[in-house]
C-alpha positions in Angstrom: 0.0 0.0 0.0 1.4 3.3 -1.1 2.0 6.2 1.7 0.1 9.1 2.1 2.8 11.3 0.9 3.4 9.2 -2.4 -0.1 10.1 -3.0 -0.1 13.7 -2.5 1.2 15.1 -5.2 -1.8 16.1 -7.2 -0.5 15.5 -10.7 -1.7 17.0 -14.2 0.6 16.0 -17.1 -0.6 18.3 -19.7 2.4 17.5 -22.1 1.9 13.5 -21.5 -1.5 14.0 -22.2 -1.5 16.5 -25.2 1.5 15.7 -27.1 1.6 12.4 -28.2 5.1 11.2 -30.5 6.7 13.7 -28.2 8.5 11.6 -25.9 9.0 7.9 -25.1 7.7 6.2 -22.0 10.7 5.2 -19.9 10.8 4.2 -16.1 13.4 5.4 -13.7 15.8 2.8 -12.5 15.8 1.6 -9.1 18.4 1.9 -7.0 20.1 -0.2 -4.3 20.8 2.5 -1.0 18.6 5.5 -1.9 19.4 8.1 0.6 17.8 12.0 0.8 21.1 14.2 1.0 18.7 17.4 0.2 14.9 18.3 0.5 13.9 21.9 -0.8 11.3 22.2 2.0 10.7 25.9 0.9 10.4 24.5 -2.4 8.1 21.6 -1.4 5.8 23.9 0.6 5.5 26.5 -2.4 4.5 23.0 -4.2 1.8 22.4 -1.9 3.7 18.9 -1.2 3.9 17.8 2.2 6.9 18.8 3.4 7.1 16.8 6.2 6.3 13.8 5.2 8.6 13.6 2.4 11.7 14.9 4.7 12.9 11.3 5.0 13.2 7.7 4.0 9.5 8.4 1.9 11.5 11.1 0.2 14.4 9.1 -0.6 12.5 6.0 -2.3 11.0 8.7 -4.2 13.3 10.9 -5.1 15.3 8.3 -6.1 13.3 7.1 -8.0 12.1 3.5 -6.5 8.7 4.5 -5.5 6.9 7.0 -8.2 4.0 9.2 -7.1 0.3 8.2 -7.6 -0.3 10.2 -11.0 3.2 10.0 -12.3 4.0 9.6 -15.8 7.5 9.3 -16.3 8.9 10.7 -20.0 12.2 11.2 -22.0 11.2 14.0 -23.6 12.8 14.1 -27.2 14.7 17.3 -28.3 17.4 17.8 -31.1 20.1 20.8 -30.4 22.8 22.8 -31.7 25.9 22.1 -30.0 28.8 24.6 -30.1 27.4 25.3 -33.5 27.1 21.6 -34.8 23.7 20.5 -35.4 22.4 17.1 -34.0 19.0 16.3 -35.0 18.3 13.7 -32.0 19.4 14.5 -28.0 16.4 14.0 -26.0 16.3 13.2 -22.3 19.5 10.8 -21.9 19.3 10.5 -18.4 16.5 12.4 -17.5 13.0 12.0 -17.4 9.5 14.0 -16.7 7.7 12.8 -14.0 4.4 14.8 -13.8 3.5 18.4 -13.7 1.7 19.7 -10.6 0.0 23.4 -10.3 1.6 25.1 -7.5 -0.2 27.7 -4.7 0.6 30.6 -7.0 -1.7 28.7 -10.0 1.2 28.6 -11.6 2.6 24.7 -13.9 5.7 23.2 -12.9 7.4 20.6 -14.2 9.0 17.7 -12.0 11.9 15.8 -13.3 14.7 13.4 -12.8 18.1 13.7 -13.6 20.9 11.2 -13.5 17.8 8.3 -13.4 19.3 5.8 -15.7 19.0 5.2 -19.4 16.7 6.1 -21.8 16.1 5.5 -25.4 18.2 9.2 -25.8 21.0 8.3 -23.7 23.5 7.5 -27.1 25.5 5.2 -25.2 25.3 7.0 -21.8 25.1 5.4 -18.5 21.9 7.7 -17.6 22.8 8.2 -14.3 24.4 11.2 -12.3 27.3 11.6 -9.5 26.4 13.6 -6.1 29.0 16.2 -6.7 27.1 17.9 -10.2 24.2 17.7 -8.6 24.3 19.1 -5.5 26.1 21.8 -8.1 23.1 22.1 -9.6 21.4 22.7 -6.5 23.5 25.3 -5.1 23.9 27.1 -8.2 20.0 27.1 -8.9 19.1 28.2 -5.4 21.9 31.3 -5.4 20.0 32.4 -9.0 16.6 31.9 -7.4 17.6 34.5 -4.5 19.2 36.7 -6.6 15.6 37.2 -8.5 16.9 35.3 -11.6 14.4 33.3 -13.5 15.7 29.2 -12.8 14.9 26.0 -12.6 15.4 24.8 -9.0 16.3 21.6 -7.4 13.3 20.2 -4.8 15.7 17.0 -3.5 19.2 15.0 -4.0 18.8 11.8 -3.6 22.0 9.8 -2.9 21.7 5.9 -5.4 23.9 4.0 -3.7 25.4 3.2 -6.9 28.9 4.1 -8.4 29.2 6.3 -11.4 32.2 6.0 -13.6 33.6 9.1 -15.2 37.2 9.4 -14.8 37.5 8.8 -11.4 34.7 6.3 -9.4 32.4 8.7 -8.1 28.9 8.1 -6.1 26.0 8.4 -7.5 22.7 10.8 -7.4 19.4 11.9 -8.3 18.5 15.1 -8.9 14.7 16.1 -8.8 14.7 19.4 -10.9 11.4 21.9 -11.0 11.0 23.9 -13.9 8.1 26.3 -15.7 8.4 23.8 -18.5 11.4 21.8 -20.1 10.5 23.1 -23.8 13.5 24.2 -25.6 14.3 25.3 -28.7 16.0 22.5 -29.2 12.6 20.8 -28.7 11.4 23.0 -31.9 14.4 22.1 -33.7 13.7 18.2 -33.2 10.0 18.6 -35.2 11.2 20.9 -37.8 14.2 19.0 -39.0 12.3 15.9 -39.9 9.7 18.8 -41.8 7.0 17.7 -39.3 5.3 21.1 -39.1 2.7 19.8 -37.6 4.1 18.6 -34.5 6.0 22.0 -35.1 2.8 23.9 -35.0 1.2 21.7 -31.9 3.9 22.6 -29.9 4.1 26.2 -30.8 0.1 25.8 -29.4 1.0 24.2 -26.5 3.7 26.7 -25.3 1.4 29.8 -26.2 -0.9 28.2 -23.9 1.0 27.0 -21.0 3.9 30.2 -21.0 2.0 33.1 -23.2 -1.6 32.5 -23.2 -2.5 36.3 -23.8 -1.0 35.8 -27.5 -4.1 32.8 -28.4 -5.6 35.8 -30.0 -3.0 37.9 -31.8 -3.4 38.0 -35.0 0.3 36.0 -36.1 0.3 34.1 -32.8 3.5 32.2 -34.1 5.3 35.4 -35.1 4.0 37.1 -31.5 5.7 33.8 -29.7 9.1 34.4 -31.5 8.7 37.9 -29.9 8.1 36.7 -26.4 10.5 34.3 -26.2 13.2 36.9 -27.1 11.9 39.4 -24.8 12.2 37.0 -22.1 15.4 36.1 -23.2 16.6 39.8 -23.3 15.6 40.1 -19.8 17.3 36.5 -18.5 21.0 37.3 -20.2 21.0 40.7 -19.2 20.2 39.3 -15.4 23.1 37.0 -16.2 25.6 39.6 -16.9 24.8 41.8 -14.0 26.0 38.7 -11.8 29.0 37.8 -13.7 27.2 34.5 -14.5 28.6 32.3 -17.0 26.4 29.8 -18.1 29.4 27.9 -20.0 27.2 25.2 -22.5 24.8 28.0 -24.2 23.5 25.4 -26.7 19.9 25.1 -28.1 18.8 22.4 -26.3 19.7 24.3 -23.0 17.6 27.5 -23.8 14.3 26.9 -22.2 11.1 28.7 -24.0 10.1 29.7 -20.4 13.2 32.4 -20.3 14.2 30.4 -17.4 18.1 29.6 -16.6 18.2 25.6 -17.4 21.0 23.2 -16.8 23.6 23.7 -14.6 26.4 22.1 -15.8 29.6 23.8 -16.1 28.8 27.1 -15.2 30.6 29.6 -12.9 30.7 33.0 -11.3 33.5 35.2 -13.3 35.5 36.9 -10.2 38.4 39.2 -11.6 36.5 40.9 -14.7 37.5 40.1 -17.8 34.7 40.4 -21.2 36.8 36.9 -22.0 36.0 34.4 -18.9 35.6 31.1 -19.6 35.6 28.2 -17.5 34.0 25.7 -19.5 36.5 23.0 -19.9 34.6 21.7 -23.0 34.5 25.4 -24.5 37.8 25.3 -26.0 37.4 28.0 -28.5 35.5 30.2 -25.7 32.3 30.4 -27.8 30.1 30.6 -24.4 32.5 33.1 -22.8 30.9 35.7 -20.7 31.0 38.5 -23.3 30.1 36.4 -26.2 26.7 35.3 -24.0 24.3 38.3 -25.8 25.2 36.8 -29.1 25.0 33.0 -28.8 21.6 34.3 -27.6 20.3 35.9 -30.6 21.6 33.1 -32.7 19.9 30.9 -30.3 16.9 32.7 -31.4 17.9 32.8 -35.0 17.3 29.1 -35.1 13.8 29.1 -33.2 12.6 31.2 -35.9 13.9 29.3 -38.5 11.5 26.4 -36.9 8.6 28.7 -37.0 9.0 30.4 -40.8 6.2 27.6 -42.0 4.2 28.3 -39.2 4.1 32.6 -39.6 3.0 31.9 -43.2 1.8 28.7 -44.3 1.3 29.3 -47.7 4.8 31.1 -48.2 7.4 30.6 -45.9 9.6 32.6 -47.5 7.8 35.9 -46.8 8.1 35.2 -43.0 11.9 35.4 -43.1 11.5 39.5 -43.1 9.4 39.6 -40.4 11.1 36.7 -37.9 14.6 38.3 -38.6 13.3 41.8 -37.9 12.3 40.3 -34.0 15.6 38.8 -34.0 17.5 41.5 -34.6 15.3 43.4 -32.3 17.1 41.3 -29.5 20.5 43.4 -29.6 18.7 46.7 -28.6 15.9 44.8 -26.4 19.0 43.7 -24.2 20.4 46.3 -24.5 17.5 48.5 -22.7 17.5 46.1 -20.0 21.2 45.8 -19.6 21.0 49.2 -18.9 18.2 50.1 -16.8 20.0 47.3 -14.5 23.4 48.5 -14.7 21.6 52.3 -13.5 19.8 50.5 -10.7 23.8 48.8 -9.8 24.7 52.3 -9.9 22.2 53.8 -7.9 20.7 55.8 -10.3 16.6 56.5 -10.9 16.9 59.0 -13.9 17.5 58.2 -17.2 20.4 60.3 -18.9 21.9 60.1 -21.8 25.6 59.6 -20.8 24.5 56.8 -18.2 25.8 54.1 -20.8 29.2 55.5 -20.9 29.4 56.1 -17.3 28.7 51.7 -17.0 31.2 51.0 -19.7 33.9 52.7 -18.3 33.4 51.5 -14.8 33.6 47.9 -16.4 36.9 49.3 -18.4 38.2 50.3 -15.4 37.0 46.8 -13.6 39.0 45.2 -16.6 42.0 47.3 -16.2 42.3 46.8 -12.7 41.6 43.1 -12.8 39.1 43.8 -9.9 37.0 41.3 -8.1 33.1 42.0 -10.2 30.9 41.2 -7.5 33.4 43.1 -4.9 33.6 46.1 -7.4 29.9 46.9 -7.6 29.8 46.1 -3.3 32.1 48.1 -2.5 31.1 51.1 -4.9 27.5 50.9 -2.8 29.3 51.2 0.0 31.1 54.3 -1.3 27.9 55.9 -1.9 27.7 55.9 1.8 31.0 57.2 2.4 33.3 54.1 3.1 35.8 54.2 0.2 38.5 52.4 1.7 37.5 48.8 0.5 36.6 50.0 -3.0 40.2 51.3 -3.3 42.0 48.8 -1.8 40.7 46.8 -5.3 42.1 49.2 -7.6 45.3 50.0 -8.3 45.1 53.0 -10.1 43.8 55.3 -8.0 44.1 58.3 -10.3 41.4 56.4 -13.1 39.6 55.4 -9.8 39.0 58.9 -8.6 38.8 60.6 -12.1 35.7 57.8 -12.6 34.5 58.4 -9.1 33.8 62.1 -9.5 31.9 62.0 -12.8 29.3 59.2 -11.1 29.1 61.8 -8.0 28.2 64.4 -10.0 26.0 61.8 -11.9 24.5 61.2 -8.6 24.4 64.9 -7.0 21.8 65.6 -9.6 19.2 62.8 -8.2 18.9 64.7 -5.1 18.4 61.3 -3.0 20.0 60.7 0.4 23.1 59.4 0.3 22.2 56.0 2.6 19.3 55.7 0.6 21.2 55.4 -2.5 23.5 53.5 -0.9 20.6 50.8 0.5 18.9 50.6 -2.7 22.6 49.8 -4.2 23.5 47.1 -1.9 19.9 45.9 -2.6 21.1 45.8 -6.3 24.6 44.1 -5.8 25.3 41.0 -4.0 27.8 40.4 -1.5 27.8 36.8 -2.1 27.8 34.6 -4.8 28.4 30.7 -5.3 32.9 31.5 -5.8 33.9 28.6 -7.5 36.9 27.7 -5.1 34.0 27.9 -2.3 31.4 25.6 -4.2 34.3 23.2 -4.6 35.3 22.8 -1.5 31.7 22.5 -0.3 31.3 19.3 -3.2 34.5 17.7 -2.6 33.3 17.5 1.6 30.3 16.2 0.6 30.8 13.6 -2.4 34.4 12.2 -0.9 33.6 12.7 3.0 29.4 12.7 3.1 30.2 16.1 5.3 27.6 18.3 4.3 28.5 21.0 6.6 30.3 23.0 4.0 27.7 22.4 1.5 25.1 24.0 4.3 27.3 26.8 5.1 27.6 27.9 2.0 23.9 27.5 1.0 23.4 29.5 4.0 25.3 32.5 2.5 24.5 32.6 -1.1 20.7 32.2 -0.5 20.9 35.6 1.3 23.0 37.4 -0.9 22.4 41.0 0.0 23.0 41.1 3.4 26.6 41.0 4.6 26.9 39.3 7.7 30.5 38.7 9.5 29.6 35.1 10.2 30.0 34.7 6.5 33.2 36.7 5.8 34.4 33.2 4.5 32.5 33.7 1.3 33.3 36.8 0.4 36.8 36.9 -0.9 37.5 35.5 -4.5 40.2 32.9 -5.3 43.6 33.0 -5.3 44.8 34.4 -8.9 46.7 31.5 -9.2 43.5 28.9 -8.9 41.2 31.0 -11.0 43.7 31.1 -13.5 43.8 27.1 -14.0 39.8 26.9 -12.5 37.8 24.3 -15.3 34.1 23.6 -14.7 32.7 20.6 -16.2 29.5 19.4 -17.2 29.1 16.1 -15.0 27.9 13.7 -18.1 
């Protein structure tokens, strides 16, 4: 007889249910010693799971997978992709799976999903399955975007297998339980179109309209209004990216989610000494996901959904929808742009729009670059400046001369807003985060857990990134980036 709690999750799997030759069946594997090594309570609550009851040995037959839910219909979704520019025409879910959808308190669809839950008919040789140490990455790194308002998918539990994982070393294994808006991607368009199924194309254009824009139903070129969505939404995510230092380091097309939510966290990083050029990525040899480059691979991202949709804007002539579809895609560059800078005025501390407020960004980041200074530190400390503590902000710089030259044009900037110096100040330290997930800090935290099972540094450091404004001396730990040395030689990788 099935617990309580397995029952409770009140499922409604709309893309089981509505879009059939989408996916493949496929049950998770079961596992010998599943173990919970992290429940999202929060998460669970905001769910409307119970929290309590899945806080346990319940959760962890669940979560990893041994036990599914009442409801549950476990998917590989199928989804082609561009990957560093090469084009395959079948990915799909090799070691993930879609478990059910449930409606949250907000009203709001979410996705819940497996990762690292064994084989699938997409898994290309795979193994399917997932160590503890990229997961509870994924967890960490999804909770610090979460609290720093950035639009994510978030983790709900780890759940510890019990089984090895070979990669190059012998590592443990793990199951991830991801939430997301939806796990469309335009890689997901890209799978229907390159097999000239426009008809699937088309049902799944409906089905996203539905579930992520239904106030478009009606437009008058619904297809051609989605392609304008998406890129507005995706304006607004990579600019949030950039005002973090975020570097999402595998910006392929089956990793850009319709939703504009941040999706897969695999070898992704915080940049710490700025530089337009950061890349971790071991796997991003030629730096094509580097931090600058990220506003690009966007727009081609973009480039490629609207290739998928041409048929769709006008059935009876495709060819006159290329005008249209490239003008919204071109209308990405200025759409980020806007929102680039309205957030790097808010980082500044500044309410008014003037014309020279561009310039006065750019050359604080030239002089960021010049300096080699800390990015999250630089933007801290400048808020603290606006309240009259300068001696941190210069300690980062070693030109004081450019410092001070830049200094006085933003406090002349500023003068003319006539608002309180603290208040500036507060709204900037609202606006800039003292913490972030440092990579040297996230590794240590990893390492503790996967080779020692102590998950004190992992809860330490989840304790300072999830409350990232507010600097706190118990937490002085996480505030200071790497060693040059380490950053210099610091590779991310993707965990596969």
């Amino acid at each position: 007889m099935r617990s309580p709690a397995v029952a409770a999750f009140e499922f409604d799997n709309s893309y089981a249910r509505e879009l059939e030759g989408f996916f493949v069946a496929c049950s998770p594997a079961q596992v010998p010693q599943p173990a919970l090594l992290r429940f999202n309570r929060e998460l669970a609550q905001e769910l409307g799971l119970n929290a309590d009851a899945l806080d346990g040995s319940i959760g962890a037959a669940i979560f990893s997978g041994n036990e599914l839910p009442v409801g549950a219909t476990p998917i590989a979704q199928a989804y082609a992709g561009h990957q560093f520019g090469g084009f395959s025409p079948q990915l799909g879910d090799g070691r993930a799976l879609l478990i059910g959808e449930v409606i949250d308190r907000h009203g709001r669809r979410r996705d819940i999903a497996f990762k690292g839950s064994g084989r699938t008919p997409f898994s290309r040789g795979g193994d399917g399955k997932a160590a503890v140490g990229p997961m509870l990455r994924e967890y960490l790194i999804g909770e610090a975007m979460h609290t720093l308002g950035i639009p994510t998918t978030r983790a709900l539990a780890v759940a510890a297998t019990g089984m090895p994982v070979r990669r190059e070393e012998i590592l443990p294994g793990a199951v991830l339980t991801r939430v997301a808006a939806s796990h469309i991607r335009v890689g997901t368009f890209q799978y229907f179109a390159a097999r000239g199924e426009y008809d699937k194309v088309r049902q799944l254009a409906d089905y996203a309209i539905r579930r992520h824009y239904p106030e478009l139903a009606e437009q008058p070129q619904p297809y051609l209004a989605l392609l304008r969505a998406v890129c507005e939404r995706q304006a607004q995510l990579i600019a949030q990216w950039m005002h973090v230092g975020f570097i999402h380091g595998v910006m392929n097309t089956d990793n850009m989610a319709i939703s504009g939510e941040t999706i897969d966290y695999g070898p992704c990083a915080f940049m710490e000494a700025y530089d337009p050029r950061t890349v971790f990525s071991s796997i991003d040899t030629h730096g094509r996901y580097a931090y600058a480059n990220q506003p690009l691979i966007a727009q081609w991202n973009l480039a490629r959904l609207a290739e998928t949709l041409l048929p769709l804007i006008d059935s009876e002539n495709p060819q006159q929808a290329i005008a249209p579809a490239t003008d919204i895609v071109q209308g990405f560059t200025p759409r980020f742009e806007m929102h680039w800078l309205a957030g790097a005025r808010a980082k500044l501390g500044l309410t008014t729009e003037d014309d020279a407020d561009l310039a006065l960004a750019q050359d604080w980041l030239e002089l960021m670059r010049a300096n080699a200074a800390d990015f999250t530190l630089a933007w801290r400390r400048l808020s603290d400046a606006a309240a009259g503590e300068r001696a941190a902000l210069d300690a980062l710089f070693a030109d004081a001369s450019e410092l001070q030259a830049w200094l006085a044009r933003w406090q002349e900037r500023t003068v003319r807003e006539n608002t309180p110096a603290d208040a500036r100040a507060d709204a900037m330290r609202r606006a800039n985060p003292i913490y972030i997930p440092r990579n040297h800090r996230v590794e240590e935290a990893l390492a503790a857990a996967s080779e020692r099972g102590d998950f004190a540094p992992f809860e330490r450091l989840l304790g300072a990134i999830t409350q990232p404004f507010d600097e706190r001396p118990d937490h002085a730990h996480y505030v200071s980036p790497a060693p040059a040395e380490v950053t210099a030689c610091y590779k991310t990788f993707c965990g596969t």
